[in-house]
C-alpha positions in Angstrom: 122.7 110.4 95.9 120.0 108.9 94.2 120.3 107.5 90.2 117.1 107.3 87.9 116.6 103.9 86.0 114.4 102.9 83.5 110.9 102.9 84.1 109.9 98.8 84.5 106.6 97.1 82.9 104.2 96.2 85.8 101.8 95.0 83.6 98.7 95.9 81.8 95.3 97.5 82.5 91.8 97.3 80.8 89.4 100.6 81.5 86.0 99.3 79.3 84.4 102.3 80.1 86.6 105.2 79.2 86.9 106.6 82.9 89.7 106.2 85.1 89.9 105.5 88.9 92.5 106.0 90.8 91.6 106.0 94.7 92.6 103.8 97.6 91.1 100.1 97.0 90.8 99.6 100.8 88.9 102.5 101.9 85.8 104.1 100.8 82.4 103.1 100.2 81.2 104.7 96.9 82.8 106.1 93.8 86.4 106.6 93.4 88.0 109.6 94.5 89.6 110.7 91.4 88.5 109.8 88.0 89.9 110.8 84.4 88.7 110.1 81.3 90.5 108.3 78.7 89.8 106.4 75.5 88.4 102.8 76.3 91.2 100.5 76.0 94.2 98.7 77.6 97.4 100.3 78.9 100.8 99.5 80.4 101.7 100.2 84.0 105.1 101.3 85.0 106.8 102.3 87.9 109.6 105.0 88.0 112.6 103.9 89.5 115.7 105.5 91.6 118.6 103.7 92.7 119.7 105.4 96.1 122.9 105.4 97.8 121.6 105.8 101.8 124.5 106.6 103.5 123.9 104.0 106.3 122.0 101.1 104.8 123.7 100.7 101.7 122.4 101.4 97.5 118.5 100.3 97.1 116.3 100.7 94.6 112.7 102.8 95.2 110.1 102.9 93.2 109.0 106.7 92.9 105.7 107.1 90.8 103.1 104.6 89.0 102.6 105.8 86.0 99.4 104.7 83.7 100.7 105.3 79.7 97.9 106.2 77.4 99.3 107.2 74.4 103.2 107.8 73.4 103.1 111.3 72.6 105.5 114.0 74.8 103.5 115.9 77.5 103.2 119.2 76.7 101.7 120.2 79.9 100.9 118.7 83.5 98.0 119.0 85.5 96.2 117.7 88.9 93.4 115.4 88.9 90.6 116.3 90.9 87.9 115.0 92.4 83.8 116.2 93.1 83.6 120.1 94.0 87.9 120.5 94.4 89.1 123.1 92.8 92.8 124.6 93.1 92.3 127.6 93.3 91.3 126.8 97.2 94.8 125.1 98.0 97.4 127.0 99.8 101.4 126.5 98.3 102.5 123.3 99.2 99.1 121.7 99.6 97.8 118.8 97.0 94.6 117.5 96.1 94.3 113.8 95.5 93.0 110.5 96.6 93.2 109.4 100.3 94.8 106.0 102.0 95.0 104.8 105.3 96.4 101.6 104.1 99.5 102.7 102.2 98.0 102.0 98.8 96.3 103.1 95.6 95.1 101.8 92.5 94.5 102.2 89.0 90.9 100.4 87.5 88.1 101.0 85.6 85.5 103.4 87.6 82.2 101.7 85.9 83.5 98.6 87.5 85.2 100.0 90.6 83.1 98.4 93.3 83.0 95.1 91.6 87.1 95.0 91.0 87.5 95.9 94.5 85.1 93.0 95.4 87.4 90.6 93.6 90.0 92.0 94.9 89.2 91.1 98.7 87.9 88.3 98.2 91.5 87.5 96.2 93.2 88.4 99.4 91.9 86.0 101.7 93.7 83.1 102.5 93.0 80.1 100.7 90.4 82.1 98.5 90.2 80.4 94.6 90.1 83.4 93.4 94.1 84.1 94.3 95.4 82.7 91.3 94.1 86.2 89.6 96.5 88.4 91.7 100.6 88.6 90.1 102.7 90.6 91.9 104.2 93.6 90.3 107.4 95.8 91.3 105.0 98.3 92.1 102.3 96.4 94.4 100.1 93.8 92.9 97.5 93.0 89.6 94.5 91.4 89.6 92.6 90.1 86.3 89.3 91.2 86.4 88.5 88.1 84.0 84.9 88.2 83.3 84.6 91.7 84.0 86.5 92.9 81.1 88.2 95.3 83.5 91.8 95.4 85.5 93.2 96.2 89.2 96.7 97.9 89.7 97.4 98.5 93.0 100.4 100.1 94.1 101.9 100.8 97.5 103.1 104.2 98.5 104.8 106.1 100.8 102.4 105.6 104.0 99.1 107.2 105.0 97.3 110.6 103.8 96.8 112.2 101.0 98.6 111.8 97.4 98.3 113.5 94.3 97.0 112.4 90.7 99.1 114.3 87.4 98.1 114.2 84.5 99.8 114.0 81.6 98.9 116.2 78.7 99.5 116.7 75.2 99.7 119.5 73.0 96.3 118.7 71.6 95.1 118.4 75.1 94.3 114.9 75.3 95.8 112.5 77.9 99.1 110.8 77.2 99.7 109.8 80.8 98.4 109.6 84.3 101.2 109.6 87.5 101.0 108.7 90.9 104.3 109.7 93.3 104.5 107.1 95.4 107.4 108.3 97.3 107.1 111.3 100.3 110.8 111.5 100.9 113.5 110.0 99.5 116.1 111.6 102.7 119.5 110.5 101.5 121.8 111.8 104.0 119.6 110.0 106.7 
């Protein structure tokens, strides 16, 4: 059986611009995938956790969802993010819109600034690069400081390739209190 804990800080996130990406840092070429718009500013990331009880391997804990926290207000609604020309009313039960990943990963960062974070952020991640020092690792995946920029990286790992959805968050006023990422596909317990 699984347990849920309390969400844990995986740092924070600068979006300058007011519009959120959230897409794969590995793989495209252009503009993010998903974008959201939120009010310029800097925000906590935290990951939602589960403590499961595998029958074979023993308690672990798994982190479920990335969450980006805008505002502390309660959501009075949930919705999908979606990207250029989607629209739901095309998706069949059991089908999701979202960003995709053939590397396992997504991120949260500033979509003005999109290209050049994920610039730093592969030049970051070679070896012996100087620009290393501006990655932390985070439960969740890893953070990189955007310094000069003005502007933040959160990536996250997920549950493996394909295609994962973007919530978010809403309050009763409509604006955006949070943005969600699952991260896990299946959490199997009796495996």
């Amino acid at each position: 059986m699984g347990t849920v804990l309390d969400p844990v800080p995986c740092g924070s996130l600068r979006v300058p611009s007011g519009v959120l990406a959230v897409d794969c840092p590995q793989s495209g070429d252009g503009a993010p995938g998903i974008t959201v718009a939120v009010p310029p500013g800097t925000y906590p990331v935290r990951a939602a956790l589960v403590e499961v009880a595998h029958r074979r391997y023993g308690s672990h804990e798994e982190v479920v969802a990335v969450r980006l926290q805008i505002c502390d207000v309660p959501v009075a609604v949930w919705e999908m993010a979606l990207g250029p020309g989607q629209d739901t009313l095309g998706l069949r039960a059991g089908e999701a819109f979202g960003f995709g990943t053939d590397g396992a990963a997504g991120a949260f960062g500033d979509a003005g600034l999109w290209q050049d974070l994920r610039g730093r952020l592969e030049r970051a991640n070679r070896q012996g690069s100087p620009e290393a020092d501006k990655l932390t690792a985070s439960l969740a995946g890893v953070h990189l400081d955007g310094g000069s920029l003005g502007a933040d990286l959160a990536v996250f790992y997920n549950g493996g390739d394909g295609v994962h959805p973007v919530w978010v968050g809403r309050s009763a006023s409509g604006d955006v209190v949070c943005v969600d990422v699952p991260t896990a596909f299946d959490l199997n317990l009796d495996a």
